[in-house]
C-alpha positions as CSV (number, residue, x, y, z in Angstrom):
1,X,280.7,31.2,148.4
2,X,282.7,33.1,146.0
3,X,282.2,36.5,145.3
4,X,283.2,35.8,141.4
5,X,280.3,33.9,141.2
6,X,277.9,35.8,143.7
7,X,274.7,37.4,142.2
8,X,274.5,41.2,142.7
9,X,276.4,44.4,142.4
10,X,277.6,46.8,145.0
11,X,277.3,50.2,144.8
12,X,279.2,53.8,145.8
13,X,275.9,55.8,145.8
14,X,272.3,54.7,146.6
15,X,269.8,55.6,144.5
16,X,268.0,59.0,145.2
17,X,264.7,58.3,147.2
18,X,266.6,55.9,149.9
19,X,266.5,58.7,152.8
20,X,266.6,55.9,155.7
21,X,270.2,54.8,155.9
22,X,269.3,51.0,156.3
23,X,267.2,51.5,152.8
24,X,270.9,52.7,151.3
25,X,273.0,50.2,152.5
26,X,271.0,47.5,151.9
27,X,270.5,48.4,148.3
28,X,274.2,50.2,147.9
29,X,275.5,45.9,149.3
30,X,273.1,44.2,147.0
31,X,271.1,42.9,149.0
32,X,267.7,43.6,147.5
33,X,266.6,45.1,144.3
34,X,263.6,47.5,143.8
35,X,261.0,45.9,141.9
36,X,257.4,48.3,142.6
37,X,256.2,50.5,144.8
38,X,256.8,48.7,148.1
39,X,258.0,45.2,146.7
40,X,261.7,44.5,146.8
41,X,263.7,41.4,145.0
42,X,266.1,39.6,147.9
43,X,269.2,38.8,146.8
44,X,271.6,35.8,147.9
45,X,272.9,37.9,151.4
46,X,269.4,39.2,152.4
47,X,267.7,35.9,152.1
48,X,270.4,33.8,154.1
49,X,270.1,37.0,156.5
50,X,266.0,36.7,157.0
51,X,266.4,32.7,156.7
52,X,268.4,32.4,159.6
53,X,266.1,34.8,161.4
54,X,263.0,32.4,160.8
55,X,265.1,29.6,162.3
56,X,265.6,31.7,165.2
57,X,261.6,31.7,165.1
58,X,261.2,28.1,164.6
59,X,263.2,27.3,167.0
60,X,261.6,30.0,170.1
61,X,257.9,29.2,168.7
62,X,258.6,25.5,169.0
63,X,260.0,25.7,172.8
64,X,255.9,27.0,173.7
65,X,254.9,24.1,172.1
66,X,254.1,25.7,168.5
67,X,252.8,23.6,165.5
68,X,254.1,25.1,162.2
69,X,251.7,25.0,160.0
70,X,251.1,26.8,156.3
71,X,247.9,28.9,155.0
72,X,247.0,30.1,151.7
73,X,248.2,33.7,150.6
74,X,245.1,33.7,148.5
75,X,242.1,33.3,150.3
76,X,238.3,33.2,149.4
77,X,236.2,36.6,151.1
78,X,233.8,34.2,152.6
79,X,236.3,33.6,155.6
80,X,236.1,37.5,156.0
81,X,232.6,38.3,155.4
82,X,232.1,35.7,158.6
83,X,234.4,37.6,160.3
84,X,232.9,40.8,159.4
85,X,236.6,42.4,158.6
86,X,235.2,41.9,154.5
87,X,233.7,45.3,154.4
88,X,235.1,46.6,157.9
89,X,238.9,46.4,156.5
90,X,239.7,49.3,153.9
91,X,241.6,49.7,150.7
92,X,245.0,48.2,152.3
93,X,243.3,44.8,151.6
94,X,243.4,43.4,148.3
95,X,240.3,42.1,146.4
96,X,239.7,40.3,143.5
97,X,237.6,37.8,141.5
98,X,239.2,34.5,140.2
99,X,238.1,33.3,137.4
100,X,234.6,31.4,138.6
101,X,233.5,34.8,139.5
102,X,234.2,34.3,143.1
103,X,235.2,37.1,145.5
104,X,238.7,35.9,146.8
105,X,241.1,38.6,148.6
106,X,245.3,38.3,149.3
107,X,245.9,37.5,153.0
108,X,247.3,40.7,154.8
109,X,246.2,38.4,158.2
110,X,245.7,35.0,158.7
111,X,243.1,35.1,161.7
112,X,240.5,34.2,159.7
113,X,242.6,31.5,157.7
114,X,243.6,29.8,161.8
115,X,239.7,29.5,162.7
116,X,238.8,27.5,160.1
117,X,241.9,25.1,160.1
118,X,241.5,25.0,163.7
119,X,237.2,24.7,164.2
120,X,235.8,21.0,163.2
121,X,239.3,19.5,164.2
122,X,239.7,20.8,167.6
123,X,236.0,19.8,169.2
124,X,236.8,18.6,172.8
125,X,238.1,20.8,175.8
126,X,241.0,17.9,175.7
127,X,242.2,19.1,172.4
128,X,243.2,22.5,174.1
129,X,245.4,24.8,174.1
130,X,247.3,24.6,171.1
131,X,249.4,27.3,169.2
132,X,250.0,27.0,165.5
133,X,252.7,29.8,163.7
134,X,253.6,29.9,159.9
135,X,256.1,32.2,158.4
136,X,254.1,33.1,155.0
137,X,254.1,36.1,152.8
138,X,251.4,38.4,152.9
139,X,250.6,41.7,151.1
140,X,249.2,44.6,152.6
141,X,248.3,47.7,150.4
142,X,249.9,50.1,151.6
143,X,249.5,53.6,151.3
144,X,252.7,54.8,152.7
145,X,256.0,52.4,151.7
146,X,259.1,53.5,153.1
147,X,262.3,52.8,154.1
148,X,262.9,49.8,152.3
149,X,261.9,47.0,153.9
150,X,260.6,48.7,156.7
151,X,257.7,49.4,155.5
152,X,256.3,47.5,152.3
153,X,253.5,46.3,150.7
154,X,254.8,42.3,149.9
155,X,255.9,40.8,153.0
156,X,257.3,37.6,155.1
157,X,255.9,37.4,158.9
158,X,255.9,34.9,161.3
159,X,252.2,35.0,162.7
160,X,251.1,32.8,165.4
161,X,247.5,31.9,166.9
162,X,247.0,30.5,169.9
163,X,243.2,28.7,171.4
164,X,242.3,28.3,174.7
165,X,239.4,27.9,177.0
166,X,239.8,30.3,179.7
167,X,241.2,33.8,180.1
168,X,243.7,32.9,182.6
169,X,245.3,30.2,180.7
170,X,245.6,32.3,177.6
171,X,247.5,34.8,180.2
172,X,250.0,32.4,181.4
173,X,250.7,31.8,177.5
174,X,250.9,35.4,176.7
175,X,253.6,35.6,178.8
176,X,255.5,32.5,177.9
177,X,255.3,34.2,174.5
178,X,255.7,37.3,175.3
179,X,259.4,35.9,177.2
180,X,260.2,33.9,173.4
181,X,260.1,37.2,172.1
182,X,262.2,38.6,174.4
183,X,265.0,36.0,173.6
184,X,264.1,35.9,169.6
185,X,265.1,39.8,169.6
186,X,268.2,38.9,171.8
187,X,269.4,36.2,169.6
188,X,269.1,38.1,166.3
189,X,270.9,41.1,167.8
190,X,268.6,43.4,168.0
191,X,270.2,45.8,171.1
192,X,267.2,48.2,171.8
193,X,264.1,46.4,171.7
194,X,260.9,47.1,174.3
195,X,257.3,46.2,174.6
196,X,255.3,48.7,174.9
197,X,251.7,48.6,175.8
198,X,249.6,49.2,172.4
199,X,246.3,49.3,170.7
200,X,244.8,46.3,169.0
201,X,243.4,48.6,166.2
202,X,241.4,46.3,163.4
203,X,243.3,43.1,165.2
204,X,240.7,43.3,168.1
205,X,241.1,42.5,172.0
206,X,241.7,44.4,174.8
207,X,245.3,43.7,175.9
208,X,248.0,43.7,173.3
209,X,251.7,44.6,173.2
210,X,254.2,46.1,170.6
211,X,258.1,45.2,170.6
212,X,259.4,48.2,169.1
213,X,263.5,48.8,168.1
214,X,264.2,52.4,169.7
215,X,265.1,54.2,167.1
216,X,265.2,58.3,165.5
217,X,263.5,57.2,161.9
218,X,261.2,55.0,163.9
219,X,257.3,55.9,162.8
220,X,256.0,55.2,165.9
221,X,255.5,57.3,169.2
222,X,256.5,55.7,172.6
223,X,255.7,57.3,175.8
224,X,258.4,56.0,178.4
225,X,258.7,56.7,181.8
226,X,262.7,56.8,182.9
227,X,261.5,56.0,187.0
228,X,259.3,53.4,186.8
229,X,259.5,52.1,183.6
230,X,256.0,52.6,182.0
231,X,256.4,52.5,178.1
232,X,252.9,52.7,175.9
233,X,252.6,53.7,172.6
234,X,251.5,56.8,172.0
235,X,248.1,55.6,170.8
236,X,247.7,53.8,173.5
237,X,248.9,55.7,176.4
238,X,247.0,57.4,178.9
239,X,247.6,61.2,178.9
240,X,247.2,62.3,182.7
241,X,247.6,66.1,183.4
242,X,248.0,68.1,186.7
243,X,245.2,70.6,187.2
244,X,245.0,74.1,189.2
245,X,241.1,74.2,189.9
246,X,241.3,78.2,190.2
247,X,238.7,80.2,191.7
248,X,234.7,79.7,190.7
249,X,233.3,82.5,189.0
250,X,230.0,82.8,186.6
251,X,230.2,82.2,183.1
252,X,230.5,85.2,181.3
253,X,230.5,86.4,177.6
254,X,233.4,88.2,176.8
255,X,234.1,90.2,173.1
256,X,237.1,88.2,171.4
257,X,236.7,90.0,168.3
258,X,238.7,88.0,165.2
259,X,240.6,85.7,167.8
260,X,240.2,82.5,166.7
261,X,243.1,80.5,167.4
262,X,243.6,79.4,170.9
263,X,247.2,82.1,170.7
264,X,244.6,84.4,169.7
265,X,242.5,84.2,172.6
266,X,245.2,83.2,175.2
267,X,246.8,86.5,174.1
268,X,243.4,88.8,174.1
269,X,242.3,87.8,177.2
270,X,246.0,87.1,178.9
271,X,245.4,83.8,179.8
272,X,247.0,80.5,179.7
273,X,246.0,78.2,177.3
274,X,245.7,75.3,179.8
275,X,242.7,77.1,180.9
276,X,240.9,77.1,177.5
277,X,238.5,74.6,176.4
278,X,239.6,74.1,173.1
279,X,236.9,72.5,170.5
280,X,238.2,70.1,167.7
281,X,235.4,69.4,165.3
282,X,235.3,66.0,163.6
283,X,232.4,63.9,161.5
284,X,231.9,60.5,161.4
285,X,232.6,59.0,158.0
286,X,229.5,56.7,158.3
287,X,226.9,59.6,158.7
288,X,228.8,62.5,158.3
289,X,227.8,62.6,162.5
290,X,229.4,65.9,164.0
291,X,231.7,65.2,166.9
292,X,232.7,67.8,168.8
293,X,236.0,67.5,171.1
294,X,236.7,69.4,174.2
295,X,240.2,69.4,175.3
296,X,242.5,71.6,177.4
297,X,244.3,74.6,175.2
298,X,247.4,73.2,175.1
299,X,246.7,69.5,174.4
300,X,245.8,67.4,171.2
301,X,243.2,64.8,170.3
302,X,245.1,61.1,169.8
303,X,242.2,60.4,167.1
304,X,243.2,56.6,167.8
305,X,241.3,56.7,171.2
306,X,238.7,58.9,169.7
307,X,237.8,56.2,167.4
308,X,238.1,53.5,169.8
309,X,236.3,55.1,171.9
310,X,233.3,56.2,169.1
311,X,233.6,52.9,168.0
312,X,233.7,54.5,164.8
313,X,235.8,55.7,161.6
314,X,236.1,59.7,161.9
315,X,237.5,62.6,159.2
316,X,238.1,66.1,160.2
317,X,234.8,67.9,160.6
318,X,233.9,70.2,157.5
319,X,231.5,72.6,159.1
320,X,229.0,74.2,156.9
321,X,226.3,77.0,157.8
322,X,223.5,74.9,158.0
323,X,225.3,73.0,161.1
324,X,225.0,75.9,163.5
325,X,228.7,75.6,164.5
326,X,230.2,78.6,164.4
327,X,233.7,77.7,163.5
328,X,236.4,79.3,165.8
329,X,233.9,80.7,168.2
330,X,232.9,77.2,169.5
331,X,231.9,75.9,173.1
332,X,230.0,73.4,174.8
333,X,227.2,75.6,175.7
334,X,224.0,76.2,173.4
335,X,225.7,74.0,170.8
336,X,222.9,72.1,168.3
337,X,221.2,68.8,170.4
338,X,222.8,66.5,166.9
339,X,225.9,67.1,167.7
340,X,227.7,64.7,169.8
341,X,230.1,66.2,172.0
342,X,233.3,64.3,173.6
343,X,235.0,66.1,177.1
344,X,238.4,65.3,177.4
345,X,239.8,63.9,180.7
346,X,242.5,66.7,181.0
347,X,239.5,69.5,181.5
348,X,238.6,67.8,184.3
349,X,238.6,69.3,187.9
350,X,239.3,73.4,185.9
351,X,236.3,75.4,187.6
352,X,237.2,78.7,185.8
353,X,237.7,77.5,181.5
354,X,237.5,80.1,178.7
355,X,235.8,79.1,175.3
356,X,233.7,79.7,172.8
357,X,230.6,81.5,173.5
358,X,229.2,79.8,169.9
359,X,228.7,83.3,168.6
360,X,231.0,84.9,166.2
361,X,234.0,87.1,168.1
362,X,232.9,86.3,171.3
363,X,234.0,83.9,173.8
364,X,233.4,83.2,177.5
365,X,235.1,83.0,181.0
366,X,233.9,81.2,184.0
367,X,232.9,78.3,182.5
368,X,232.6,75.4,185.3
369,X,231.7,72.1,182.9
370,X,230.1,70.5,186.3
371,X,228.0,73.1,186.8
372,X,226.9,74.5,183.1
373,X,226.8,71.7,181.1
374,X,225.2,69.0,183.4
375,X,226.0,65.6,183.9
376,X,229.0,64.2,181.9
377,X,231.5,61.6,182.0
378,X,235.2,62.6,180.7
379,X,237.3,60.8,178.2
380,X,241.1,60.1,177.9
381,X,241.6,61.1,174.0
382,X,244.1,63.3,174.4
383,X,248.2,62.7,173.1
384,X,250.3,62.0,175.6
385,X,253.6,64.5,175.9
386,X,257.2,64.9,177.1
387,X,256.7,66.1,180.5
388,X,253.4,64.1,181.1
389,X,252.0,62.5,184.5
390,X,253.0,59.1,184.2
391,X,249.9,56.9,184.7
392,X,251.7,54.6,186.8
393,X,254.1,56.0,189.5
394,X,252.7,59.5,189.0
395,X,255.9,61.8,188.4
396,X,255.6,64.5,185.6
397,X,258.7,62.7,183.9
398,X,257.1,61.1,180.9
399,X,259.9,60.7,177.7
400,X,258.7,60.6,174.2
401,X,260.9,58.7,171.6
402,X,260.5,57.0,168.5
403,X,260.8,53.4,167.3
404,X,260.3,50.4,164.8
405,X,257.6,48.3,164.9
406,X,259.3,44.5,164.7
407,X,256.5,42.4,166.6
408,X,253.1,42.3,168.0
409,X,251.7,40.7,170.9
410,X,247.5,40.5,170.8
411,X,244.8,38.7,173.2
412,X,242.2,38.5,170.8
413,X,239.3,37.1,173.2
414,X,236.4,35.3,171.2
415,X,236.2,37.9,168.9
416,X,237.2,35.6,165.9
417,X,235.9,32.5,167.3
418,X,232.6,33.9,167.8
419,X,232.0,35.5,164.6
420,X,232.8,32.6,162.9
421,X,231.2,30.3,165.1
422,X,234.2,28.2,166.4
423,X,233.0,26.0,169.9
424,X,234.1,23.1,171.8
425,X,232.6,20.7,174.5
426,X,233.7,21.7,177.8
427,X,234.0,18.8,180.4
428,X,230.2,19.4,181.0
429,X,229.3,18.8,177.4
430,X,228.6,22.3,177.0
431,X,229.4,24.3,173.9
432,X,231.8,27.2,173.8
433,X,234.0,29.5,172.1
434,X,237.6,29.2,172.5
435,X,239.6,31.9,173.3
436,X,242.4,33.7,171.3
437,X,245.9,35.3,171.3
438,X,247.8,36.0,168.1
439,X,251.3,36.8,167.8
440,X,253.5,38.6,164.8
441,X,256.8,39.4,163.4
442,X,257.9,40.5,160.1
443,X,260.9,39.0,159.1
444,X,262.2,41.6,156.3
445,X,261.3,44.6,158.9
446,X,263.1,42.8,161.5
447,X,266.4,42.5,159.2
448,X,266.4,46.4,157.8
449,X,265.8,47.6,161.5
450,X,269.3,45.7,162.6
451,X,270.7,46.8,159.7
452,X,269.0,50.2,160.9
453,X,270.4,49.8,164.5
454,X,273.9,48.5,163.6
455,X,275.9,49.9,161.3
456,X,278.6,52.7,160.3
457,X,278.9,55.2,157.2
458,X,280.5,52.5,155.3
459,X,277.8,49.4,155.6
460,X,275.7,47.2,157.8
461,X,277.8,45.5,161.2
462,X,275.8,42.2,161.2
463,X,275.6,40.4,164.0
464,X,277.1,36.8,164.2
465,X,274.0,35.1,165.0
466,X,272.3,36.5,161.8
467,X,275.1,37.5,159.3
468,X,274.6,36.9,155.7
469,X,278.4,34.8,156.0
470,X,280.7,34.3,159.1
471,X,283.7,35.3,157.9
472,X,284.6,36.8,154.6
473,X,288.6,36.5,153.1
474,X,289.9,39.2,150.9
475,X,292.4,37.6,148.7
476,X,294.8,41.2,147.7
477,X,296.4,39.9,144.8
478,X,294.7,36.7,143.3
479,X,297.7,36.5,140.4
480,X,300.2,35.8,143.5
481,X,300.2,31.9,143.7
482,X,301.1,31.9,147.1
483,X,298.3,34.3,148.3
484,X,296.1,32.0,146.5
485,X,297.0,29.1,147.7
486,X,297.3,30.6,151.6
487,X,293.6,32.2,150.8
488,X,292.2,28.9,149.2
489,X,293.5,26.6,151.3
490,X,291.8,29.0,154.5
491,X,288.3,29.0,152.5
492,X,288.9,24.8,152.7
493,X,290.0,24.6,156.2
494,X,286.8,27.0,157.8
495,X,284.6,25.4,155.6
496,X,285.6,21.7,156.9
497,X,285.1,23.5,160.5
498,X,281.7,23.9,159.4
499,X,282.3,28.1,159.6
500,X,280.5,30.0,156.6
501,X,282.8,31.3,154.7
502,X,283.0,34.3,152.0
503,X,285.7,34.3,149.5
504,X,286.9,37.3,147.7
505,X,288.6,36.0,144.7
506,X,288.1,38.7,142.9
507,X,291.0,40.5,140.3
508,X,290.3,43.7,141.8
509,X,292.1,47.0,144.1
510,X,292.1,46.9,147.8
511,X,289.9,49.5,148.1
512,X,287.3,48.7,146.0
513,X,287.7,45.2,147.9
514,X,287.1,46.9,151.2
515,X,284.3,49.1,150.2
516,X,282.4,45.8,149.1
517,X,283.7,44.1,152.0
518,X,281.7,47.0,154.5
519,X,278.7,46.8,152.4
520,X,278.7,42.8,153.2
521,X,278.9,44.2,157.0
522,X,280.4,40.2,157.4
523,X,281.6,40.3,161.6
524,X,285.2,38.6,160.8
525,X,287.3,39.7,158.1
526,X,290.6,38.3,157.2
527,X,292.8,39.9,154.8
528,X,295.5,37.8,152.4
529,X,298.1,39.9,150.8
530,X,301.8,39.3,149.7
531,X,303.1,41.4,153.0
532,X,300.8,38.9,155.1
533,X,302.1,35.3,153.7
534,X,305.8,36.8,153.7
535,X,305.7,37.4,157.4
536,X,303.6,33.9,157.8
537,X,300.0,35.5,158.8
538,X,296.9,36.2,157.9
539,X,295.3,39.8,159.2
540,X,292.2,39.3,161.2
541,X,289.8,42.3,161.9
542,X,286.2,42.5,163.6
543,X,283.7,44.4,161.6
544,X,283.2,46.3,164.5
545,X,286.4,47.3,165.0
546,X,286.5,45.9,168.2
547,X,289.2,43.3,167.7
548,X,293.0,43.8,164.5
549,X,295.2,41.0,164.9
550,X,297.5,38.5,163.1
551,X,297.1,34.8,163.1
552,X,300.0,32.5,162.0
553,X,298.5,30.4,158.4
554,X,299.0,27.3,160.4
555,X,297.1,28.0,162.9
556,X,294.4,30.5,161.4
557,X,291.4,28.3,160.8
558,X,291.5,27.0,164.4
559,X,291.7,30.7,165.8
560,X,288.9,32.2,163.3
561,X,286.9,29.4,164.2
562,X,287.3,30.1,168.2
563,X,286.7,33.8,167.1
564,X,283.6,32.5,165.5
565,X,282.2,30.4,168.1
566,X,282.9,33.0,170.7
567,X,281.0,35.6,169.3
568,X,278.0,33.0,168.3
569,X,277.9,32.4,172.5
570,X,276.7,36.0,173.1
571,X,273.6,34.7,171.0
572,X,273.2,31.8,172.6
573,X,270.0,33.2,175.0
C-alpha cells in the first residue's frame, strides 16, 4: 500500500475530548473517525489491525473445536421475553417495532439468539458438547462512552456458547477455553493481561472470569494479592477484615448532639471508626422497599453484592418522615419491623459497636449485635481495599489496581436453556436441559487497549503479530530517481517475500514523514534517502527503538524479511 493513495489524514493535535491517550493516537494516525456518540468510522489501518485480531480468534476458537457460525444483529423480543431478560434488561438495550408492528430489539447478546439455533437441532445426548462462536457487531446503549473504542455503543465481539450435559464436562471446557484465551492475548501482544474472578451481572451463572489489561485509565477495580496470587474484581471480591472483639459492656445511650457523620461521632466520643456500626440506607426500585445496611465505620457497601445478594435493583434510600428513620441517628435497634435490614460480614465478632440510637443527637455504645439484636446471619457486601485480608492465604497484603476489560469468561448453567425450554434425551431417554458456558471478547476494545498498553508520546508501537503493515519505507526525496528506484524496487522485493509492506511515496519533509510514520506505530521502519543509496544502504529502525542499523540494498529484503519473521516467532504461542 501506498500512502499517496491511502484513505485518511494524520494529525498534530487530537481533538479536545480525547483524554485517554489511546483515544488521541488512534484518531491523531487516522485510524478511525468520530461518527456519534460512541460510534466510530474504521479506517484502512484499524480494520487490518482488528481483522487480524479475529484471525487470531478463529484460529484459538477453532483449536477447542468451535463452529463459527453467524446471528442476526436484529432480533425479534420474543427470544427475550422467553428468556425473561425483555423487561429485566434496562435502557442499554435497544427496542423497536419494524414495520408489521412487531417488537424486535438490536442484539447487545446473542444468548438468546444460540438457544434457539442450537434447541430442535441438537436433540440427542450424542449430539453433545458443541461450541459455536461468531464475531458480529452488536450495540449496547450506553450511558457512559469513553475512550474511543474502549468503551462504545456500536461494537465487533467475538462471543462464544458452549452446551453440555453435565457440570463437570462444561468445567474441563472452561478451562480449555479459558487456556485459548490465555494464548489469544499472548499472540496479539497484549503484555499485562489477568483473569480475575468476576460477577456474572445480567449474564447469569455462578462462576465467571474477566481478562482484564492492567492498566491506570482502566475502569475497573481489581483486588490482587502480590503472595499468593488471588486477583477478583472488586465486585466480586470478598472483603475479609481482622477484628479486635473488645470488652462486653451494656448498650448504652449516649448524647451525640449534631454528629452525624461517622468523623463526627468517632471524634465526639474518641473512638475509632472501625468500631461504629455505620447505617447506609437504600430502597429497592421495585417497591421503594427500605434497606438498611450495617457496616463497620470505616468500610463501604460494593452495591454489586448488595444487589446480588437482594436479588434486586436498589437506588440510594430517600428517607422521608413518615419512614421512622431518623437519618444520621440510625441503628439496628428499635428500627420500624418494614425495614429490611442487611449486617455486613466485617461487624462480625465486635462485642462493644457504637451507633445510632434512632433518636435524633443521640447514639449508643455497647452494642453487642449477638446479644441485642437476635438471631442474624452476616453478609459480605462490603468493598474490598488496599491493605485487605486476602480471602485465600490470609495476609493483610491485598493490592488495588485498575484495568481494561478485553474478555469474559461465564458458566451460565441452565439458566438460558431452561427459560427457553431447550432439552435433550439423555442415554435413558430422559429429557433435560443442557448446560451452558459463554465466552466474549470485543475486538475494537481489544485493539485501543494495545494501543493503550503500547505506545510512546509520538504514536501507537504495534506489535508484529497485529500491526496494521509490517514494515513501512520512507522514501526522503521521491524527485531523486535513484532513491526511487532503491525505495520501489524494496516495496517489490518484500512484497514477493510475502512481507506487508507500507510505502511512503509521498512529496513531503522528513519530519512531517516521521511524525506520520509514529502515528502508523508500523514495528520496522526503513528509511531511503540520497545519503543512504550513496553509501549503498538502506537505514533500518525498530519502532521500539530497540534495534538502528544499515542493510546493504542488495541484501535488504532478505534481512527485513528475517527481521520480520523473527519478531512474528515471539507471537507464535
Amino acid at each position: 500500500m501506498k500512502v499517496s493513495k491511502l484513505l485518511g489524514e494524520r494529525f498534530k493535535e487530537a481533538p479536545k475530548d480525547c483524554s485517554i491517550a489511546s483515544h488521541a493516537l488512534m484518531m491523531r494516525g487516522g485510524y478511525m473517525k468520530y461518527l456519534s456518540n460512541g460510534s466510530y468510522s474504521l479506517f484502512m489501518p484499524a480494520k487490518r489491525i482488528t481483522r487480524k485480531i479475529e484471525n487470531i480468534i478463529r484460529e484459538e476458537m477453532d483449536k477447542i473445536d468451535g463452529q463459527e457460525v453467524l446471528m442476526p444483529v436484529v432480533m425479534p423480543a420474543s427470544i427475550w421475553e422467553e428468556s425473561g431478560r425483555y423487561t429485566s434488561i434496562g435502557s442499554e438495550m435497544a427496542r423497536f417495532k419494524d414495520r408489521s408492528g412487531n417488537n424486535m430489539v438490536l442484539g447487545m447478546t446473542h444468548e438468546e439468539a444460540a438457544v434457539h439455533l442450537a434447541r430442535d437441532t441438537a436433540k440427542s445426548y450424542a449430539d453433545f458438547p458443541f461450541m459455536i462462536y461468531q464475531i458480529q457487531t452488536k450495540f449496547r446503549d450506553e450511558p457512559r462512552c469513553r475512550g474511543g473504542l474502549i468503551r462504545v455503543r456500536e461494537f465487533t465481539m467475538k462471543d462464544a456458547y458452549s452446551f453440555h450435559t453435565s457440570q463437570e464436562d462444561l468445567e474441563q471446557y472452561y478451562d480449555r477455553c479459558y487456556k485459548a484465551y490465555e494464548r489469544i492475548f499472548a499472540r496479539a501482544g497484549a503484555k499485562n493481561v489477568i483473569a480475575v474472578k468476576s460477577d456474572s451481572g445480567m449474564m447469569g451463572g455462578k462462576i465467571s472470569h474477566e481478562f482484564m489489561l492492567l492498566t491506570e485509565i482502566g475502569e475497573d477495580t481489581l483486588a490482587i494479592c502480590p503472595d499468593c496470587g488471588y486477583k477478583a474484581n472488586m465486585e466480586a471480591a470478598e472483603c475479609v477484615v481482622n477484628n479486635e472483639a473488645g470488652e462486653i459492656a451494656p448498650m448504652t445511650k449516649v448524647s451525640t448532639p449534631g454528629a452525624k457523620t461517622i468523623e463526627d461521632v468517632a471524634k465526639y466520643l474518641s473512638v475509632s471508626d472501625k468500631t461504629l456500626c455505620k447505617a447506609v440506607v437504600y430502597q429497592k426500585n421495585s417497591s421503594d422497599e427500605y434497606v438498611i445496611v450495617f457496616i463497620r465505620g470505616d468500610l463501604e457497601v460494593n452495591e454489586t453484592k448488595l444487589r446480588n445478594y437482594l436479588k434486586e435493583e436498589i437506588h440510594p434510600g430517600m428517607i422521608t418522615l413518615e419512614s421512622g428513620i431518623v437519618e444520621g441517628f440510625i441503628g439496628p435497634v428499635g428500627l420500624p419491623k418494614e425495614v429490611k435490614v442487611v449486617f455486613d460480614s466485617s461487624l462480625k465478632g465486635i462485642n462493644n459497636l457504637v451507633c445510632g440510637a434512632n433518636e435524633a443527637d443521640f447514639h449508643c455504645t455497647g452494642l453487642n449485635i449477638e446479644r441485642d439484636c437476635g438471631n442474624i446471619d452476616y453478609v459480605d457486601v462490603a468493598k474490598i481495599y488496599a491493605g485487605a485480608v486476602c480471602p485465600v492465604c490470609g495476609k493483610p497484603v491485598i493490592d488495588i489496581s485498575r484495568g481494561i476489560e478485553v474478555g469474559n469468561i461465564f458458566q451460565l448453567g441452565t439458566k438460558y436453556t431452561e427459560s427457553m425450554d431447550m432439552t435433550y434425551l439423555d442415554a435413558d431417554g430422559v429429557a433435560r436441559h443442557p448446560i451452558m458456558g459463554c465466552y466474549g471478547i470485543g475486538v475494537g476494545r481489544l485493539a485501543a487497549s494495545i494501543c493503550q498498553e503500547s505506545h510512546d508520546d509520538y504514536g501507537p508501537i504495534w506489535p508484529m503479530s497485529i500491526a496494521p503493515w509490517q514494515v513501512e519505507i520512507c522514501n526522503l526525496r521521491c524527485d531523486d530517481e535513484t532513491v526511487t528506484a532503491v525505495a520501489g524496487n524494496l516495496y517489490d522485493e518484500l512484497a514477493e517475500k510475502g512481507i506487508e509492506v507500507l510505502y511512503d511515496d509521498r512529496d513531503i519533509r522528513p519530519g512531517a514523514m516521521f511524525a506520520d510514520a509514529d502515528l502508523f506505530g508500523i514495528p520496522v521502519r526503513v528509511v531511503v534517502s540520497p545519503k543512504t543509496c550513496a553509501k549503498g544502504v538502506v537505514e533500518v529502525s525498530m519502532r521500539d527503538k530497540s534495534l538502528k542499523t544499515d542493510f546493504s540494498i542488495e541484501n535488504a529484503a532478505e534481512e527485513i524479511a528475517n527481521i520480520v519473521k523473527a519478531e512474528l516467532a515471539k507471537y507464535d504461542i
